[in-house]
Backbone as CSV, one residue per row, in Angstrom:
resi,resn,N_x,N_y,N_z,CA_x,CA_y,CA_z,C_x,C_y,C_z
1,UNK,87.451,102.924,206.463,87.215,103.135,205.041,88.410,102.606,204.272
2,UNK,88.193,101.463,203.401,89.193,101.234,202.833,88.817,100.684,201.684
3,UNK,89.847,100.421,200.618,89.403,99.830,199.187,89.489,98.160,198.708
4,UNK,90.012,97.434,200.359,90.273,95.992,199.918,89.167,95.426,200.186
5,UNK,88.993,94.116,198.784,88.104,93.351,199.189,86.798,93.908,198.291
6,UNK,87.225,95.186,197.474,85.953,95.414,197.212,85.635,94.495,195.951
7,UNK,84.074,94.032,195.906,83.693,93.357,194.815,83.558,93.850,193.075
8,UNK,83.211,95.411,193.838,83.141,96.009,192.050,84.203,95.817,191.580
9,UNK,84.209,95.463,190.026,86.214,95.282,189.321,86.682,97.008,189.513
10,UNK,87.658,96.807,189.644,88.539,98.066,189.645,89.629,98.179,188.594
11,UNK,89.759,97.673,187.780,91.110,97.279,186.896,91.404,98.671,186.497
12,UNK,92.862,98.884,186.106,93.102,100.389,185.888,93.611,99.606,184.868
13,UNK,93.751,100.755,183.527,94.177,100.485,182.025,95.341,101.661,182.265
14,UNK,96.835,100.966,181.495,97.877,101.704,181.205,97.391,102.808,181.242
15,UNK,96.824,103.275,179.967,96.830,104.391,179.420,96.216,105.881,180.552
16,UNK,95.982,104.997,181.488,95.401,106.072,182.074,95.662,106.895,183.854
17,UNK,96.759,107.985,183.420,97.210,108.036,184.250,97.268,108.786,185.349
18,UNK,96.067,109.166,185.603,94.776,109.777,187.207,93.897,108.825,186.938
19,UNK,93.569,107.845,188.108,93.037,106.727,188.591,91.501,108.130,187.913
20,UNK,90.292,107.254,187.471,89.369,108.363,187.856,88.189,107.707,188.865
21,UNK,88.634,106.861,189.378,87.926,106.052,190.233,88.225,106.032,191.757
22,UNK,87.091,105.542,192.648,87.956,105.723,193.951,87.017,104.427,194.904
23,UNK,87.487,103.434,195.141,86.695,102.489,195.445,86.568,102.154,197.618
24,UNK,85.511,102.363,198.103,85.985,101.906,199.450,84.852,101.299,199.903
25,UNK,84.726,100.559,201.417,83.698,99.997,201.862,82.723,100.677,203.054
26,UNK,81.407,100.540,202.828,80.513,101.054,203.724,79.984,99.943,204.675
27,UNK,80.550,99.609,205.760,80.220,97.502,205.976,80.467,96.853,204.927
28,UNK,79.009,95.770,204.728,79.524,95.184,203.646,78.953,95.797,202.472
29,UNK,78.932,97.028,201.972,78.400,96.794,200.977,79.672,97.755,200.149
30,UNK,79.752,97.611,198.844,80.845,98.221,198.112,80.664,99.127,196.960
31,UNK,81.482,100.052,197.496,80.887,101.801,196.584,82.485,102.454,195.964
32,UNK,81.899,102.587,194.910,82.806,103.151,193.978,82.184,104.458,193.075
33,UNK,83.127,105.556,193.724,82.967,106.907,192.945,83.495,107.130,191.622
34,UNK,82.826,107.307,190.635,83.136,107.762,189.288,83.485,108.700,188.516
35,UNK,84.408,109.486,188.546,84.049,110.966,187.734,84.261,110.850,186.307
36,UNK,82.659,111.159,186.012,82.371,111.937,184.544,83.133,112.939,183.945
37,UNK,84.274,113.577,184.700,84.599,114.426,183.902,84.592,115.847,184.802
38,UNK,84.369,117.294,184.014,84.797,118.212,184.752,83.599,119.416,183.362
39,UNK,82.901,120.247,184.372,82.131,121.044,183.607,82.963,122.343,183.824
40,UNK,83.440,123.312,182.675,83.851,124.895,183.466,82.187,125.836,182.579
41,UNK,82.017,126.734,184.170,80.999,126.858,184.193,81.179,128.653,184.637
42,UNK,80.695,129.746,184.469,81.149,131.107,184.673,80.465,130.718,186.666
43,UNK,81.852,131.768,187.128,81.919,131.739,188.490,80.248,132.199,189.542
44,UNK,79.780,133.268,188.201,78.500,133.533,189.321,77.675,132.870,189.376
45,UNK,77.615,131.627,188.860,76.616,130.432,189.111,76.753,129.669,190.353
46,UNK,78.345,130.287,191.114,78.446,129.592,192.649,77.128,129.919,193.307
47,UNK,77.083,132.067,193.391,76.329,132.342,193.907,75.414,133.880,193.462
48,UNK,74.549,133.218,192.344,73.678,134.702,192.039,73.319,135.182,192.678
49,UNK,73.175,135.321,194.166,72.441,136.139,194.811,73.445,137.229,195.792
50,UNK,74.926,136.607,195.809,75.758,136.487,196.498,76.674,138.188,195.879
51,UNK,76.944,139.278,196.874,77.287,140.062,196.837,78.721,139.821,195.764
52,UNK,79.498,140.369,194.820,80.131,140.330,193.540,81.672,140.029,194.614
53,UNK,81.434,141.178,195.268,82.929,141.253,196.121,83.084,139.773,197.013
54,UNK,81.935,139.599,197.591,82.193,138.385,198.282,82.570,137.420,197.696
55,UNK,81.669,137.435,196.604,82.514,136.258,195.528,83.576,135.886,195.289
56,UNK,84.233,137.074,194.782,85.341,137.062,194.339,86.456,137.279,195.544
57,UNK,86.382,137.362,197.015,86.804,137.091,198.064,86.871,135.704,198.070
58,UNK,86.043,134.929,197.710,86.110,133.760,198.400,86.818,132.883,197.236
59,UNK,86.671,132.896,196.094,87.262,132.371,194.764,88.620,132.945,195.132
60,UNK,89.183,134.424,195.287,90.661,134.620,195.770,91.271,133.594,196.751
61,UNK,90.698,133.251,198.039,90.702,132.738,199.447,91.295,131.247,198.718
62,UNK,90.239,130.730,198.050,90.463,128.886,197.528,91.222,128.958,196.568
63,UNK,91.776,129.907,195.547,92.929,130.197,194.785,92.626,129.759,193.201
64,UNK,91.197,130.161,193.294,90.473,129.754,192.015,90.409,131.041,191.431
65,UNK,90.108,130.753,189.800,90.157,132.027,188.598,88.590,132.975,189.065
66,UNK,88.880,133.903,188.599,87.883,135.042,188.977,86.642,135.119,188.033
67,UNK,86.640,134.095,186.348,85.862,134.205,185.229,84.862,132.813,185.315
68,UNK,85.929,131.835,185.168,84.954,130.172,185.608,86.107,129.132,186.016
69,UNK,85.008,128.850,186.110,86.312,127.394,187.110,85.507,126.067,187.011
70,UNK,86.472,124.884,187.416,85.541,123.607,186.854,85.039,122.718,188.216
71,UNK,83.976,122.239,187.727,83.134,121.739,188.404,83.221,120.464,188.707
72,UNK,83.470,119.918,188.779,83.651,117.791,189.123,82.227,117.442,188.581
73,UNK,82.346,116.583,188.532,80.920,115.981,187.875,81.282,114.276,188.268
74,UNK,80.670,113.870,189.115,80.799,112.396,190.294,79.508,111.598,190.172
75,UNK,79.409,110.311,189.473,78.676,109.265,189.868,78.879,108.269,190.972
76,UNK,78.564,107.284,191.269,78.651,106.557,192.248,77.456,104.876,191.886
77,UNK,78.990,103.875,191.811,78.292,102.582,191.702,78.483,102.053,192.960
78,UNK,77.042,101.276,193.092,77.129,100.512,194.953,76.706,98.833,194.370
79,UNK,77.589,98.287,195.367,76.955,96.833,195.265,76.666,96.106,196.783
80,UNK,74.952,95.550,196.625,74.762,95.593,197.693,73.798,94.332,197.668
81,UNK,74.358,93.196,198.553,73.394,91.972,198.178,73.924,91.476,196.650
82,UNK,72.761,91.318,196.147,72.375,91.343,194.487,72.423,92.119,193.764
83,UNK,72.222,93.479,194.249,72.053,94.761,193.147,72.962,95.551,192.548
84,UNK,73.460,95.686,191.689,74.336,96.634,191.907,73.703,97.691,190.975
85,UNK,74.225,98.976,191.555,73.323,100.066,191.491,73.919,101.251,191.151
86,UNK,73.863,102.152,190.053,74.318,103.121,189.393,73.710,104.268,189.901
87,UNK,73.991,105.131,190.686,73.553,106.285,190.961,74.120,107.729,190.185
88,UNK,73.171,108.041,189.144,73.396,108.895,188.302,74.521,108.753,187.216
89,UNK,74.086,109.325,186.281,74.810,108.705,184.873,75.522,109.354,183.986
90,UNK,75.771,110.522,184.429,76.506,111.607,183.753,76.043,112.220,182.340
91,UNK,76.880,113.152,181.997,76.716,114.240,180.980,76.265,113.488,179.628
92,UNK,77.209,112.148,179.474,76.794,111.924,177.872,77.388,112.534,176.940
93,UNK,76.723,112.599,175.756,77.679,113.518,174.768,77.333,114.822,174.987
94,UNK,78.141,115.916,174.379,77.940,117.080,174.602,77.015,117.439,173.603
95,UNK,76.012,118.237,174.572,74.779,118.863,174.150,74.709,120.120,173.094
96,UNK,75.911,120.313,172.522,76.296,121.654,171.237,76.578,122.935,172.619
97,UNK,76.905,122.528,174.125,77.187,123.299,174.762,78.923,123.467,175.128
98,UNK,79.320,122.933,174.203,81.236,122.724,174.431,81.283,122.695,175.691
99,UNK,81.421,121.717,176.590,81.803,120.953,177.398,82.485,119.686,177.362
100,UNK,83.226,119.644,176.361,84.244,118.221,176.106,84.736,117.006,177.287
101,UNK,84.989,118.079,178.244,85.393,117.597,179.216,84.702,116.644,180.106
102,UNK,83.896,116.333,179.932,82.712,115.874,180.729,82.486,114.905,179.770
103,UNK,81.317,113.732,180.017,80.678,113.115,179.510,81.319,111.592,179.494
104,UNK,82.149,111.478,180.065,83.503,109.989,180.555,83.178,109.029,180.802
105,UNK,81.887,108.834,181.505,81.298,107.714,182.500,81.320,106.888,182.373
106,UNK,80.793,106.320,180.574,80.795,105.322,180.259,81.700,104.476,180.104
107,UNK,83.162,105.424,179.392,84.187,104.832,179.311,85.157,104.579,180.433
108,UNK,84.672,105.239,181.000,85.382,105.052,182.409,84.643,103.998,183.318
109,UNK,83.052,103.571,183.086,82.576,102.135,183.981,83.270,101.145,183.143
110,UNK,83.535,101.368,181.957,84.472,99.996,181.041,85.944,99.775,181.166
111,UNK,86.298,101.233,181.734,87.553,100.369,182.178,87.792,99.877,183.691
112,UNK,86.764,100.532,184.121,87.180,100.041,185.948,86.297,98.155,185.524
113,UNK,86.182,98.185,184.392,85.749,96.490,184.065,84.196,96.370,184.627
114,UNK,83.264,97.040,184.896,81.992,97.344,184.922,81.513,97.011,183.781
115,UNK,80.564,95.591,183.305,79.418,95.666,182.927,78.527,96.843,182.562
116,UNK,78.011,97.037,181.794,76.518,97.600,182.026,75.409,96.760,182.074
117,UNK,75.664,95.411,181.483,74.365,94.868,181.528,74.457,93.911,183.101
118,UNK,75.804,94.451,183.899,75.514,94.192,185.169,74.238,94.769,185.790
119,UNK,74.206,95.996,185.650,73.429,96.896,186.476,72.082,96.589,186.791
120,UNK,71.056,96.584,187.448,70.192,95.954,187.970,69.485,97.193,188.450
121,UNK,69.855,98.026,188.968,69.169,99.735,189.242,69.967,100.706,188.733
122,UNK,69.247,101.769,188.722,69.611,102.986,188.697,68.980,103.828,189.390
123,UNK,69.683,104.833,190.007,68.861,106.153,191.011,69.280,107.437,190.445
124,UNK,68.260,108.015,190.038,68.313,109.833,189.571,68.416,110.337,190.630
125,UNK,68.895,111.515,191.217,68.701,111.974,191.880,68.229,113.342,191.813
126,UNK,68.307,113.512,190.180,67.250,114.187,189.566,67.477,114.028,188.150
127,UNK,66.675,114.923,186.946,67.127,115.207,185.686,67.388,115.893,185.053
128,UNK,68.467,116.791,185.729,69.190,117.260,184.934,70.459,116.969,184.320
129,UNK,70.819,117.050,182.463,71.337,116.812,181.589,72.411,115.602,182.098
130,UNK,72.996,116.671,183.254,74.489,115.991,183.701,74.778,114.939,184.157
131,UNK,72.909,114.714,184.773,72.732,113.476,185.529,71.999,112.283,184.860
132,UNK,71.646,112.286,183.539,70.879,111.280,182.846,71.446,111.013,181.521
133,UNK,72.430,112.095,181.281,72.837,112.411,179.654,73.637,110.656,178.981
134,UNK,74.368,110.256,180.565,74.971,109.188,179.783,74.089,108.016,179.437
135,UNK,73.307,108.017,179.427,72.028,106.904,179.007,71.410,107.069,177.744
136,UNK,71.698,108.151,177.432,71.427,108.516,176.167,72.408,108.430,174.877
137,UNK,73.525,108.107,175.464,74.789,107.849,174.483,74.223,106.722,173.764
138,UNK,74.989,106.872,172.128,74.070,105.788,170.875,74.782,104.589,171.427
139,UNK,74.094,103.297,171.722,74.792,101.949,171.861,74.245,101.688,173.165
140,UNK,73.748,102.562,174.571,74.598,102.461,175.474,72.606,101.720,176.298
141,UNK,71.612,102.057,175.819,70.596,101.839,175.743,70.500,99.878,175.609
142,UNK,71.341,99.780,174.409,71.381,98.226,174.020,71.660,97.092,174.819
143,UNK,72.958,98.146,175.563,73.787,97.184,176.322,73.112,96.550,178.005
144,UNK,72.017,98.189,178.402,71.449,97.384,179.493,70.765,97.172,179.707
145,UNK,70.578,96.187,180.664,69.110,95.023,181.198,67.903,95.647,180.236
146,UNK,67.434,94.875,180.143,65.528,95.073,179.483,64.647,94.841,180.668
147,UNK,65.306,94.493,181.858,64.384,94.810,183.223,65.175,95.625,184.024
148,UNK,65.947,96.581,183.465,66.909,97.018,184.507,65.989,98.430,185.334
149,UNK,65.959,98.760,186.329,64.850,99.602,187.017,65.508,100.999,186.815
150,UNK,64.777,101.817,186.861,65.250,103.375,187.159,64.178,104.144,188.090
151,UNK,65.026,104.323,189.202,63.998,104.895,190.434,64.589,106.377,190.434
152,UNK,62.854,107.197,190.262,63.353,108.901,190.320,62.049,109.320,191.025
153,UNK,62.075,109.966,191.690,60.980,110.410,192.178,60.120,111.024,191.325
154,UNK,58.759,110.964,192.019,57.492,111.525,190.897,57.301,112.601,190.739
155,UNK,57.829,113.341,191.963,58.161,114.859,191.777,58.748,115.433,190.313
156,UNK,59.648,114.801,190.549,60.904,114.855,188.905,60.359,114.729,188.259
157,UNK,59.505,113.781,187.967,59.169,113.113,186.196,58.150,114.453,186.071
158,UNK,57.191,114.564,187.028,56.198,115.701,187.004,56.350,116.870,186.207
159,UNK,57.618,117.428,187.063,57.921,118.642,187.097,58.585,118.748,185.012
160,UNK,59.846,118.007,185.306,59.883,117.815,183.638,58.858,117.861,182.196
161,UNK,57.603,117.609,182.935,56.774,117.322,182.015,56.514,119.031,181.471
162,UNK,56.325,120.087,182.175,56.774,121.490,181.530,57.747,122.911,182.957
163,UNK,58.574,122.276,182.960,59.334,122.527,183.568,59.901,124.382,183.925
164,UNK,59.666,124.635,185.269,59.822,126.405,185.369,61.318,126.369,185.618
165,UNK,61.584,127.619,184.529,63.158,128.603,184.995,63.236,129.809,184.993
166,UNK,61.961,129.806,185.907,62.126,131.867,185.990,62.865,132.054,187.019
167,UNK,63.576,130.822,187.964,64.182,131.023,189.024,65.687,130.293,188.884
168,UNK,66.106,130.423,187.736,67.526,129.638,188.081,68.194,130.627,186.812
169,UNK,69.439,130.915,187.457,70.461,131.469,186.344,71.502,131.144,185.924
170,UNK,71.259,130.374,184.714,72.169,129.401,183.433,72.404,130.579,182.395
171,UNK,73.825,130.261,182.453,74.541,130.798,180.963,72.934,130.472,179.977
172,UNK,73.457,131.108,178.822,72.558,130.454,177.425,72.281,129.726,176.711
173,UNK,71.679,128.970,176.829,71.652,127.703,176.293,71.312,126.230,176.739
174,UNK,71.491,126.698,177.959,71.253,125.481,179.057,69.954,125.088,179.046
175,UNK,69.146,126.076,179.345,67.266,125.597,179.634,66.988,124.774,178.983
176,UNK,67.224,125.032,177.180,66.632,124.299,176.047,67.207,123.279,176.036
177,UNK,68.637,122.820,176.698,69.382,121.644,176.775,69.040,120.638,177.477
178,UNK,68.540,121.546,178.860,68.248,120.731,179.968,66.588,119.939,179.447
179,UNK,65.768,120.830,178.922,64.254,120.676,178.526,64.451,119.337,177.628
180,UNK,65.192,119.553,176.244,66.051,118.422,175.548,66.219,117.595,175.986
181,UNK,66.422,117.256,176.586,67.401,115.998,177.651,66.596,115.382,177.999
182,UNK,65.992,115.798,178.858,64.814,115.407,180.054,63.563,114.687,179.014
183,UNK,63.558,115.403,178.089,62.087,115.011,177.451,62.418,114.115,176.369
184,UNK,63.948,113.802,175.892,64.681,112.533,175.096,64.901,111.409,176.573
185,UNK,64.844,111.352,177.626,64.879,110.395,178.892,63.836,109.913,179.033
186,UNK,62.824,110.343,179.347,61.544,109.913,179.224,61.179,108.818,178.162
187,UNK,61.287,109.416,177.137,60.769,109.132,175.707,61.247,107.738,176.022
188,UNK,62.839,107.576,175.799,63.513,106.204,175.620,63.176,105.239,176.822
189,UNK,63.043,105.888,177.960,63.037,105.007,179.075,61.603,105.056,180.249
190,UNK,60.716,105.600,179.452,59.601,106.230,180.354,59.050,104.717,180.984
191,UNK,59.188,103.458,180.272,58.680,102.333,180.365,59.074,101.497,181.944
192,UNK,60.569,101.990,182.015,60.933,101.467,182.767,61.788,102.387,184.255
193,UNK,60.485,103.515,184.473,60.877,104.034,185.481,60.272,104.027,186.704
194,UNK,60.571,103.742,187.949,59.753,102.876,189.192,59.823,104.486,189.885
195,UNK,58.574,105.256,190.516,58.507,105.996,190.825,58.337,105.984,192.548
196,UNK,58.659,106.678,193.323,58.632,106.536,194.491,58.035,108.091,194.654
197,UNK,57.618,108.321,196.061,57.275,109.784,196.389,57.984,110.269,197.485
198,UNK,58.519,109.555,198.378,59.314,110.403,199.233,60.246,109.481,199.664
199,UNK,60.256,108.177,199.681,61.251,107.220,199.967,61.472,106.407,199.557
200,UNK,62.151,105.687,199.048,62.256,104.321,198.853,63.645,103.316,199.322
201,UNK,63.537,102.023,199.512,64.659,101.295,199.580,64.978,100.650,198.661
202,UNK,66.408,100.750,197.821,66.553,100.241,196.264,67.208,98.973,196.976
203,UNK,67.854,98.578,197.954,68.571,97.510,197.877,68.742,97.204,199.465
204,UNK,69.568,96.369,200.651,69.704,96.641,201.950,70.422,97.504,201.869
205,UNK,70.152,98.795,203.114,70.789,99.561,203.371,71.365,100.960,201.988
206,UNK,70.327,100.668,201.580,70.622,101.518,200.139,69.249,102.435,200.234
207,UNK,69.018,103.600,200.250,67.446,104.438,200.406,67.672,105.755,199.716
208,UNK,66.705,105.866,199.109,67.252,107.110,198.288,65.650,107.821,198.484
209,UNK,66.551,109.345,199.147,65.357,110.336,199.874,64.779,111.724,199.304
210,UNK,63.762,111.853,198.744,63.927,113.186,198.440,63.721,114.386,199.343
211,UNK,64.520,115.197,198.714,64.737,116.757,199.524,63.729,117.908,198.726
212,UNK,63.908,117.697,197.602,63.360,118.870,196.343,64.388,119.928,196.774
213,UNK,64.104,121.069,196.220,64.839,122.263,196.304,65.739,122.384,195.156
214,UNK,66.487,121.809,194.840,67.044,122.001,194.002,66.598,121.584,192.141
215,UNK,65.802,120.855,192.327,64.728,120.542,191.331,63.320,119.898,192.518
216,UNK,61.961,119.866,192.041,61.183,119.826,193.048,61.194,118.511,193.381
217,UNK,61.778,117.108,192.609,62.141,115.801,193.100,63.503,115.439,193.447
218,UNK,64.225,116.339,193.781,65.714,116.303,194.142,66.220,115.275,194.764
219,UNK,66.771,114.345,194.905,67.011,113.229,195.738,68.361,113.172,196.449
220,UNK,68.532,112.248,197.483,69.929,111.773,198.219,69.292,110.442,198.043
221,UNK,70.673,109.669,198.465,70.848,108.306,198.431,71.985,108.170,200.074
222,UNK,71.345,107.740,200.490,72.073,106.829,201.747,72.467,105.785,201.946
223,UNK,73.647,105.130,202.267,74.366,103.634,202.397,74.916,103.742,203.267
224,UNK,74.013,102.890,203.994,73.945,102.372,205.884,74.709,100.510,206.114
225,UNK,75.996,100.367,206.656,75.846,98.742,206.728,76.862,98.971,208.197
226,UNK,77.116,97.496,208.703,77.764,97.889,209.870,78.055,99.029,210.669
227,UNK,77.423,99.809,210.873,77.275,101.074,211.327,78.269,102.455,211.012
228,UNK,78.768,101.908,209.404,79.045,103.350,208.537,77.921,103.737,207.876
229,UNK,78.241,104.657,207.552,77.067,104.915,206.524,77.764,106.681,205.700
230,UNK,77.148,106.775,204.904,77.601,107.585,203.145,76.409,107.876,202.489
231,UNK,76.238,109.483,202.605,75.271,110.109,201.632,75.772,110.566,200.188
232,UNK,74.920,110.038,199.402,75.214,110.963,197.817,74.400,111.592,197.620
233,UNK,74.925,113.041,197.706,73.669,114.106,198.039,73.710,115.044,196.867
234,UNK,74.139,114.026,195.699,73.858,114.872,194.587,74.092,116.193,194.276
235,UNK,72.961,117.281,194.265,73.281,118.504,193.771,72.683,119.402,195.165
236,UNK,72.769,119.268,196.033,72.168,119.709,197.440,73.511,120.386,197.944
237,UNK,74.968,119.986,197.439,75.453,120.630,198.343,77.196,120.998,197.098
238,UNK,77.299,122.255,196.711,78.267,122.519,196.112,79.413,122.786,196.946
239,UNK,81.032,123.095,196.198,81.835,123.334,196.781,81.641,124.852,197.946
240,UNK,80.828,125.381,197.418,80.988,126.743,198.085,80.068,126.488,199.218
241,UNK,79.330,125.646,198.990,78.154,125.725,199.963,78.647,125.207,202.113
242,UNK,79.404,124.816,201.885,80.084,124.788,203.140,80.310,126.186,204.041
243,UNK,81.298,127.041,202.986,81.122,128.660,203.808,80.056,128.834,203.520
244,UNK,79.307,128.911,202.715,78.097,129.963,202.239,77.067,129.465,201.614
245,UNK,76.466,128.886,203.065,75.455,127.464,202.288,74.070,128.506,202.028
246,UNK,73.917,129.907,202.016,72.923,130.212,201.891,72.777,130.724,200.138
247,UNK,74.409,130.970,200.012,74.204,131.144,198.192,73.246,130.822,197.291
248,UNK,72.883,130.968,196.450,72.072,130.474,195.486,73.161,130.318,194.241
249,UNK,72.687,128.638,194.015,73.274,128.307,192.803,72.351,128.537,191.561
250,UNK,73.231,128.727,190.345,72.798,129.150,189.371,71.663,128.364,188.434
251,UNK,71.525,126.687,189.019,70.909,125.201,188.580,69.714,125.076,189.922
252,UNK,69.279,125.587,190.634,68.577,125.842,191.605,67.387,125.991,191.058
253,UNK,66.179,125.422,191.042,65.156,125.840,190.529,63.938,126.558,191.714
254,UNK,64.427,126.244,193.050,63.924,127.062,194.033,65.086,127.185,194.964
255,UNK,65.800,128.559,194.386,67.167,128.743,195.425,66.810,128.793,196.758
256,UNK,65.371,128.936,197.706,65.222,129.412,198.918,65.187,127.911,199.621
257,UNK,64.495,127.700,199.237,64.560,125.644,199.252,65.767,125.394,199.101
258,UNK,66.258,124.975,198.165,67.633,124.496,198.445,68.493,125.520,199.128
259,UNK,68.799,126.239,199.591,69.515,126.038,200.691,69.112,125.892,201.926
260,UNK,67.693,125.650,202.140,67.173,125.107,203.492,67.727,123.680,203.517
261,UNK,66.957,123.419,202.269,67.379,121.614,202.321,69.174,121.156,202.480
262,UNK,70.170,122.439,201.955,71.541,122.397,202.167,71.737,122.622,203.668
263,UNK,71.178,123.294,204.242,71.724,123.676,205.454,71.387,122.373,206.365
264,UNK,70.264,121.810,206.102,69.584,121.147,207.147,70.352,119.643,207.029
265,UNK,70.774,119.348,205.543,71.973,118.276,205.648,73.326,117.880,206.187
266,UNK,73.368,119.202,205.944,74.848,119.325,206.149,74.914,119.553,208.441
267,UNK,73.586,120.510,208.583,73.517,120.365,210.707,73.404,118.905,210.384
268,UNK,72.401,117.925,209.830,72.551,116.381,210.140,74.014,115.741,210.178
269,UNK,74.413,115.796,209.032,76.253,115.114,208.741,77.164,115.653,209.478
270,UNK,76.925,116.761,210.030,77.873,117.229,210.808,77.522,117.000,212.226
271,UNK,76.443,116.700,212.769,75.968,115.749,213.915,76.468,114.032,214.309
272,UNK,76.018,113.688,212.788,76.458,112.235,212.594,77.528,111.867,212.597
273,UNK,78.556,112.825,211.820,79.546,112.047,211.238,79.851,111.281,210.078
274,UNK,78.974,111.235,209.590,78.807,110.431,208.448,79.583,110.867,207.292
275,UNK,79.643,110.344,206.349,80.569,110.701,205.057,79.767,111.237,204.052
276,UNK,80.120,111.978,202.989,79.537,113.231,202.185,80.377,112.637,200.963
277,UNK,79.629,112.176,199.875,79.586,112.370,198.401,78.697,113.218,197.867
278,UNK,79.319,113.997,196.769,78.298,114.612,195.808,78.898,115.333,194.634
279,UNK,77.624,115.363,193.753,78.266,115.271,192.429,79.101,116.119,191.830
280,UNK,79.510,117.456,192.285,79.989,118.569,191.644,81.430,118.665,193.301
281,UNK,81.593,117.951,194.121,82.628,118.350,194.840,83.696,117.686,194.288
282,UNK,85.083,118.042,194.400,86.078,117.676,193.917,86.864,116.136,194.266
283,UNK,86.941,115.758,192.695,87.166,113.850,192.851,88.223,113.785,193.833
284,UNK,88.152,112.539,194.868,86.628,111.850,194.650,85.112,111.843,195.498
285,UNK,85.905,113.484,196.006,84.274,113.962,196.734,83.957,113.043,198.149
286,UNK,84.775,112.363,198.803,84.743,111.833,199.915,85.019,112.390,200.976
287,UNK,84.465,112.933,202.198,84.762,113.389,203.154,83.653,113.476,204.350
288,UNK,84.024,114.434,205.074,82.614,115.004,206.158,82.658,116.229,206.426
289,UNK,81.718,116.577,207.147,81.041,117.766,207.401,80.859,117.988,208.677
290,UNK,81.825,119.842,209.267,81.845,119.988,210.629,81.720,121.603,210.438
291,UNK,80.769,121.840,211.834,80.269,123.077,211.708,81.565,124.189,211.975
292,UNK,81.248,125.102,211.433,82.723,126.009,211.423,82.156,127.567,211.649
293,UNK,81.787,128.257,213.155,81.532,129.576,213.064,79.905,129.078,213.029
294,UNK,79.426,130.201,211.880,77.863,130.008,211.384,77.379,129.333,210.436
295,UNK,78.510,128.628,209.993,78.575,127.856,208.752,79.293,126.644,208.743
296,UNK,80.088,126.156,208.059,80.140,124.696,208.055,81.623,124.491,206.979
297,UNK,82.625,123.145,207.381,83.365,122.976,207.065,83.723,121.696,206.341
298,UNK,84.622,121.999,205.167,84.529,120.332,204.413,85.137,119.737,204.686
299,UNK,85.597,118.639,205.550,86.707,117.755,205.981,87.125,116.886,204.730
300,UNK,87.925,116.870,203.648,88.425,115.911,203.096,89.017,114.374,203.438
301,UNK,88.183,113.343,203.077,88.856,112.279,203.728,90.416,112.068,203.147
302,UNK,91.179,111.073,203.851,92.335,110.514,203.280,92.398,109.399,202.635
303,UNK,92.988,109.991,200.826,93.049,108.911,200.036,93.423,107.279,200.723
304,UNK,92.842,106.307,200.829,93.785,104.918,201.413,94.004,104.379,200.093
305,UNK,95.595,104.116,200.063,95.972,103.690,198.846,96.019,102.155,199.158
């Protein structure tokens, strides 16, 4: 795993002084992690279902605050062949939910010297706010392709169309944000969204799979080349979910599902070997996954400078 040679531009600007980028190679194809930014979010959304004490055992243990703590929020551009391919698009502007912190993406694909009207795909890996919001920024519509594709599963678009939250527990304000969002995505881009149902291949060695569980079209994305290979498993697998992959997160729209679909990724990656991106683990979210006890452990990779 290393960062030379890669084709995406990487240029770092003075002004900015935490790289927010992290660029390395999967064979040949070349992937660069993005962070959007950072959501703080109240702590029992790790795990509503999750006994109070344990909680706050385990937030003591990782040396995190006991009220909220922040979340990473990680895109991921791949270039592969011809395509190069935006997997999820971040927050956007803030939704009147004060989250400042978040919403970067854009300015941050312009300074790593990213095009937008490079882009040639895009992969949801679902729709929620965090993950579609930056497409919705004013200007940002103009700038790309008029054939540029957006592959989300049909599950997703479905489910959006009147969407259940008798099973997920969001602070206030979120539902109507998330409902917002989803149904301003559509609107602008309904024209140009390529629907798949359980698989598809966006590019070589590029496949993006759905799981559901965490929304009922939930997706991963896999990048397979010379025999590495790197999942972006989106919202399937939070920081906590390693000890306590049975938690229920608070963005879960079938908590019992997703953590089947968490557990059952994480026995795969930790079989394989393979490398683990995803959107809410801490930048730049690169590492693997090894079973630990009854549960499971996050191996952080090493930065290669």
């Amino acid at each position: 795993m290393n960062k030379h040679n890669i084709s995406i531009p990487v240029a770092t600007k003075p002004e900015e002084l935490v790289p927010s980028r992290y660029a390395l190679k999967i064979g040949e194809i070349d992937v660069l992690v993005v962070s959007d930014g950072v959501l703080p979010l109240p702590t029992q959304m790790l795990g509503h279902n999750a006994d109070p004490a344990a909680r706050a055992n385990w937030l003591h243990d990782m040396f995190l605050p006991q009220d909220a703590f922040d979340w990473a929020l990680n895109a991921v551009m791949v270039r592969s062949g011809d395509k190069t391919i935006l997997i999820d698009a971040g927050l956007g502007d803030d939704p009147d939910l004060h989250l400042p912190r978040a919403g970067q993406l854009i300015k941050r694909l312009e300074a790593a010297g990213i095009d937008l009207s490079a882009v040639t795909d895009l992969v949801l890996t679902h729709m929620h706010m965090d993950h579609i919001g930056g497409l919705l920024v004013d200007g940002v519509k103009e700038r790309l392709r008029k054939d540029l594709r957006i592959h989300v599963a049909a599950a997703e678009v479905k489910f959006w169309e009147a969407p259940d939250f008798s099973r997920v527990s969001m602070p206030p304000g979120f539902p109507d944000a998330l409902r917002a969002a989803a149904k301003h995505f559509v609107k602008e881009y309904g024209s140009q969204l390529k629907l798949f149902d359980e698989q598809h291949e966006i590019a070589p060695g590029v496949v993006v799979r759905r799981t559901g569980g965490h929304t009922p079209g939930h997706s991963v994305v896999r990048i397979a080349s010379g025999g590495e290979a790197l999942t972006f498993a989106g919202d399937a697998v939070f920081a906590v979910g390693f000890d306590e992959p049975e938690w229920h997160n608070g963005f879960e729209h079938d908590p019992e599902e997703a953590a089947r679909v968490r557990i059952h990724l994480l026995q795969q990656l930790a079989e394989s070997g393979e490398m683990l991106v995803a959107t809410h683990l801490p930048f730049p979210s690169i590492g693997r996954v090894a079973v630990h006890g009854d549960a499971f452990r996050w191996v952080p990779a090493f930065w290669d400078y």
